[in-house]
TILUMDREN-602816 format. One line per field, with one value per residue (C-alpha): residue number from 1; residue in three letters; chain; x, y, z. Coordinates in steps of 0.2 Angstrom, whole numbers, plus 5000, padded with zeros to 4 digits. Layout:
BEGIN
selo	c(NUM ...)
lumdo	c(ALA ...)
papa	c(A ...)
px	c(X ...)
py	c(Y ...)
pz	c(Z ...)
// end
This chain:
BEGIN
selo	c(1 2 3 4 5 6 7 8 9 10 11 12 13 14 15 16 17 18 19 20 21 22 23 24 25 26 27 28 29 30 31 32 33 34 35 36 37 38 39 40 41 42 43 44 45 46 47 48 49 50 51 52 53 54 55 56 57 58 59 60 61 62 63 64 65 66 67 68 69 70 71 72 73 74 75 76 77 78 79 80 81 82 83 84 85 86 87 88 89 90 91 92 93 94 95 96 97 98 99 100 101 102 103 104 105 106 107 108 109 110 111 112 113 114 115 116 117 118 119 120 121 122 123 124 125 126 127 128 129 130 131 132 133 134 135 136 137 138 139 140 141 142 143 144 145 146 147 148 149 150 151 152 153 154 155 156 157 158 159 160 161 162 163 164 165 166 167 168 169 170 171 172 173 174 175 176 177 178 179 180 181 182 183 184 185 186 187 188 189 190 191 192 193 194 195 196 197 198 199 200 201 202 203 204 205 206 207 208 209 210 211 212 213 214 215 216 217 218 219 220 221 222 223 224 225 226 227 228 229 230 231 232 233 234 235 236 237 238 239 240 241 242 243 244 245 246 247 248 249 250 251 252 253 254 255 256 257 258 259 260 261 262 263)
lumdo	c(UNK UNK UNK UNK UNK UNK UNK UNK UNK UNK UNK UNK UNK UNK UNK UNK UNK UNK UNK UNK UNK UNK UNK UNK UNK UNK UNK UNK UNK UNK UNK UNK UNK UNK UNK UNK UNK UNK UNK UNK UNK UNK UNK UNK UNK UNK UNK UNK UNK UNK UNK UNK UNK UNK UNK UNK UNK UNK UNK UNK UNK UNK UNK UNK UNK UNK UNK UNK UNK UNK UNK UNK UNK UNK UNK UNK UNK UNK UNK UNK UNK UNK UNK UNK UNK UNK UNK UNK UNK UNK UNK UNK UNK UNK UNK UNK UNK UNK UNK UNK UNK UNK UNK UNK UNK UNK UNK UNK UNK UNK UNK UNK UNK UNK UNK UNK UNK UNK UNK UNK UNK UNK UNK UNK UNK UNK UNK UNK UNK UNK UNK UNK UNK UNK UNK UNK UNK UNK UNK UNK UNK UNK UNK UNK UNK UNK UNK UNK UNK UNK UNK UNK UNK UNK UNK UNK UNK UNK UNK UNK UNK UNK UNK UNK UNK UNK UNK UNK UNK UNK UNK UNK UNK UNK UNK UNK UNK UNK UNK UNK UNK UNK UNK UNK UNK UNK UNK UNK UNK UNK UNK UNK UNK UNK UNK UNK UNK UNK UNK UNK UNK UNK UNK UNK UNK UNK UNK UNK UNK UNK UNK UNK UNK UNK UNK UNK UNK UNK UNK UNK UNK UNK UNK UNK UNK UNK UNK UNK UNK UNK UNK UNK UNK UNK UNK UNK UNK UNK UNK UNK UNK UNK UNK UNK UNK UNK UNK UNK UNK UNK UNK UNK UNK UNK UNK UNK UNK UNK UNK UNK UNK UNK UNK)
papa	c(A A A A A A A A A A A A A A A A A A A A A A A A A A A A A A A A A A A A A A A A A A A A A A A A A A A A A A A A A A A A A A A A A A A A A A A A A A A A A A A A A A A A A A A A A A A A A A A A A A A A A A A A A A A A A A A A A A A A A A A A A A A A A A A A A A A A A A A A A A A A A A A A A A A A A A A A A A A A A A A A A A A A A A A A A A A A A A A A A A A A A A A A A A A A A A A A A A A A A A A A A A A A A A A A A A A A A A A A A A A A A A A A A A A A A A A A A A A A A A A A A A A A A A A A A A A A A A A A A A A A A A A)
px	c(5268 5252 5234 5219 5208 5192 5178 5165 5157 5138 5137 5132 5132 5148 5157 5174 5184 5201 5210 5224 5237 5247 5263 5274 5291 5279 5280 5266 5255 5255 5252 5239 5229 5230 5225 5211 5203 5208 5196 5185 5183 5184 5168 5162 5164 5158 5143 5131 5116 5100 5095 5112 5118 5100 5103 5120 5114 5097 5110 5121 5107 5094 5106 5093 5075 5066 5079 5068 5049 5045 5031 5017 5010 4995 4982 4964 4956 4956 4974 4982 4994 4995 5014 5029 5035 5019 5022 5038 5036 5022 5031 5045 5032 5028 5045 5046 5029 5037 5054 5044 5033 5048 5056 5043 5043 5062 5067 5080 5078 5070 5082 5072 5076 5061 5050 5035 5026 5012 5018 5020 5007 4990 4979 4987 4988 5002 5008 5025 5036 5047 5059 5061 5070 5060 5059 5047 5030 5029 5013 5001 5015 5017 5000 4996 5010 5002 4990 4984 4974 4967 4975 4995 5002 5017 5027 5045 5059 5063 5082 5079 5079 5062 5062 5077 5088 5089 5072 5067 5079 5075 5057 5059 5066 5056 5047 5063 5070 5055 5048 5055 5045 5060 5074 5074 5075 5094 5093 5077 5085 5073 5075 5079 5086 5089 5105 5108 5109 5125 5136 5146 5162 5174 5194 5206 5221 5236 5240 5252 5249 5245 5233 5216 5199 5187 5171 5173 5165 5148 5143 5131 5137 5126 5134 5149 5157 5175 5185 5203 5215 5231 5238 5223 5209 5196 5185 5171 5158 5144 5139 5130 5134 5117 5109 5101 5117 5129 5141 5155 5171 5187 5193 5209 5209 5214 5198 5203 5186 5169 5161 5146 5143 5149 5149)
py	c(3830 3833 3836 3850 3841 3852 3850 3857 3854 3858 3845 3829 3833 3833 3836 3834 3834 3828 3835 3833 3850 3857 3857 3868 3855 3843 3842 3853 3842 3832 3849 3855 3839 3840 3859 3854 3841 3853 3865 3852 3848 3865 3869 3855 3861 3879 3874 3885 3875 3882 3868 3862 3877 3878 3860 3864 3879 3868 3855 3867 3876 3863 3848 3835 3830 3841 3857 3866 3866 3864 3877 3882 3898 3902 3916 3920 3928 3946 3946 3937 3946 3954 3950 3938 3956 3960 3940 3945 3961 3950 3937 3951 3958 3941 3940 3957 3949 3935 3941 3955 3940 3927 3944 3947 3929 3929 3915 3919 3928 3918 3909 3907 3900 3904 3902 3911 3898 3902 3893 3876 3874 3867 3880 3893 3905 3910 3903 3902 3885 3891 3881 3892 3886 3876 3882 3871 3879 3888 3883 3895 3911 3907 3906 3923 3931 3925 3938 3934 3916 3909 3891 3886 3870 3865 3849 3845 3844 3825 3821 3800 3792 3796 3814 3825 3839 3838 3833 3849 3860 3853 3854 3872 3879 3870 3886 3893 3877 3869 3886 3894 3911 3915 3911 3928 3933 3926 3939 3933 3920 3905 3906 3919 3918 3929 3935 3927 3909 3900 3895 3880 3879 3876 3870 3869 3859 3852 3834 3820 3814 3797 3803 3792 3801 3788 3792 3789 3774 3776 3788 3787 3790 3800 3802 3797 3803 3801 3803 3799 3799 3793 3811 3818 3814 3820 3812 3820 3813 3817 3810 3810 3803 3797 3815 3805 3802 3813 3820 3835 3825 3837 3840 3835 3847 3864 3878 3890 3902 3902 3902 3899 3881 3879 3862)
pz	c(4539 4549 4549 4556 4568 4571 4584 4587 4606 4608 4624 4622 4603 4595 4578 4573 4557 4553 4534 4529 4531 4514 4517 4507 4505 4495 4474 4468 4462 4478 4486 4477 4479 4499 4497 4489 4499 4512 4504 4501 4521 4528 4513 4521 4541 4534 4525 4537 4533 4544 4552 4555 4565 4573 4579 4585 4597 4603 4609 4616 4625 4627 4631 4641 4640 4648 4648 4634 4630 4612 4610 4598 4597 4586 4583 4583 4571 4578 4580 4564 4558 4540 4534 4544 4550 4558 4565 4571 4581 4591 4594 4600 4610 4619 4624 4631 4642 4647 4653 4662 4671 4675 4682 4693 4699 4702 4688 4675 4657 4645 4630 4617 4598 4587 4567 4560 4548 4536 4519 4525 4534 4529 4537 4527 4546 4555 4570 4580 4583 4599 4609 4628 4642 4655 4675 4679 4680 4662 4654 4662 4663 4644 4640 4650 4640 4623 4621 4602 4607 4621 4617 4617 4613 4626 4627 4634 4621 4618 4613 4608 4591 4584 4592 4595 4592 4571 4570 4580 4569 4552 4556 4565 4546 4536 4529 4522 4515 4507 4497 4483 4485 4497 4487 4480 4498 4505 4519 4528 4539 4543 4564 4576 4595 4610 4613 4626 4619 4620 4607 4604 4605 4592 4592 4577 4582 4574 4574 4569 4554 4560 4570 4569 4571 4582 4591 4611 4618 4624 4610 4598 4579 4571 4552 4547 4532 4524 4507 4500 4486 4484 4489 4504 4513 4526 4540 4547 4561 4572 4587 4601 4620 4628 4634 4651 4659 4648 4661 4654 4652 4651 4634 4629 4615 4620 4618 4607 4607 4606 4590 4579 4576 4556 4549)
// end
């Protein structure tokens, strides 16, 4: 007998499931229970929930205090655009600005992940929540690039308890998820980022069947969340080592690629 263990590595953020694996000796019934708390837990891994991946790539990309600048973009009058289309090719173009200036100034291409609101927010006007990668003097070469308003709001990205990735992401897609004008819409995704993000990395490994899933000490446990019955179970968690002093540890798990971070 054995079981799938799966993790998915984003940093100092990490998931990891263990199910149980069918195997084809056992009685039918017994079987067809394990196949479908198998199914159950891999629904469960591949459940691409906006925020949820968003928060993934943030870690994976953004992995310390400080690394990214959370950023709002707003317009003025003169400029607001007419549709989130419009809102998109401008904030497209503000990108083509800014990797054109930190070109110029010899610094590396921008990695942004980024959401035009209007619905959700209580001025009814459209505006940008952006999270770019820090150099270390970006305030006044993003706010020459913005073009369509004379103010900017820029802070550090904060990974602690009150403030930190998932708060970032469920807050990023919140237009999408909380109205239902776009339900009709399932191809209008809720953030965009530049290609040159990184992904996190995903392994799916086979293991005894005695095998015990346990964070590693030092970690933070983030959610927690198990099932069983007299024939399968599954074990998922997410957790977090402490992003200030996180240094990479080599995986025991062997990397099998490169993939998009699925729950």
């Amino acid at each position: 007998m054995a079981k799938y263990l799966k993790t998915i590595d984003a940093g100092a953020l990490q998931v990891a499931a263990l199910y149980d694996k069918p195997n084809g000796r056992e009685p039918p019934a017994t079987r067809a229970e394990k196949k479908k708390n198998s199914s159950a837990a891999q629904r469960r891994m591949n459940q691409i929930y906006s925020y949820q991946k968003l928060e993934l790539m943030l870690a994976t990309n953004f992995p310390t205090p400080g690394t990214g600048l959370v950023v709002t973009l707003t317009y003025d009058d003169k400029h607001m655009p007419a549709s989130r289309k419009k809102a998109q090719q401008r904030f497209k173009y503000f990108l083509k600005k800014l990797r054109k200036a930190r070109e110029d100034a010899g610094l590396p291409e921008p990695v942004a992940f980024w959401a035009p609101e209007i619905l959700t927010s209580a001025s009814g006007r459209w505006h940008h929540h952006a999270v770019i990668d820090a150099t270390g003097n970006d305030y006044e070469m993003i706010r020459r690039c913005w073009i369509y308003a004379s103010e900017i709001k820029v802070e550090p990205i904060r990974v602690d308890a009150e403030k930190n990735h998932e708060t970032l992401a469920r807050y990023m897609t919140k237009e999408l998820r909380e109205c239902q004008e776009y339900e009709a819409k399932p191809g209008l995704h809720s953030w965009s980022c530049t290609q040159n993000a990184r992904k996190p990395l995903t392994d799916k490994v086979t293991v005894d069947d005695d095998y015990r899933l346990e964070p590693p000490e030092g970690c933070t446990v983030l959610s927690d969340e198990r099932k069983a019955t007299e024939w399968a179970s599954y074990h998922i968690i997410k957790y977090r080592y402490d992003p200030a002093g996180y240094k990479k540890k080599p995986r025991t798990i062997r990397r099998r690629k490169r993939g998009p971070a699925f729950y």
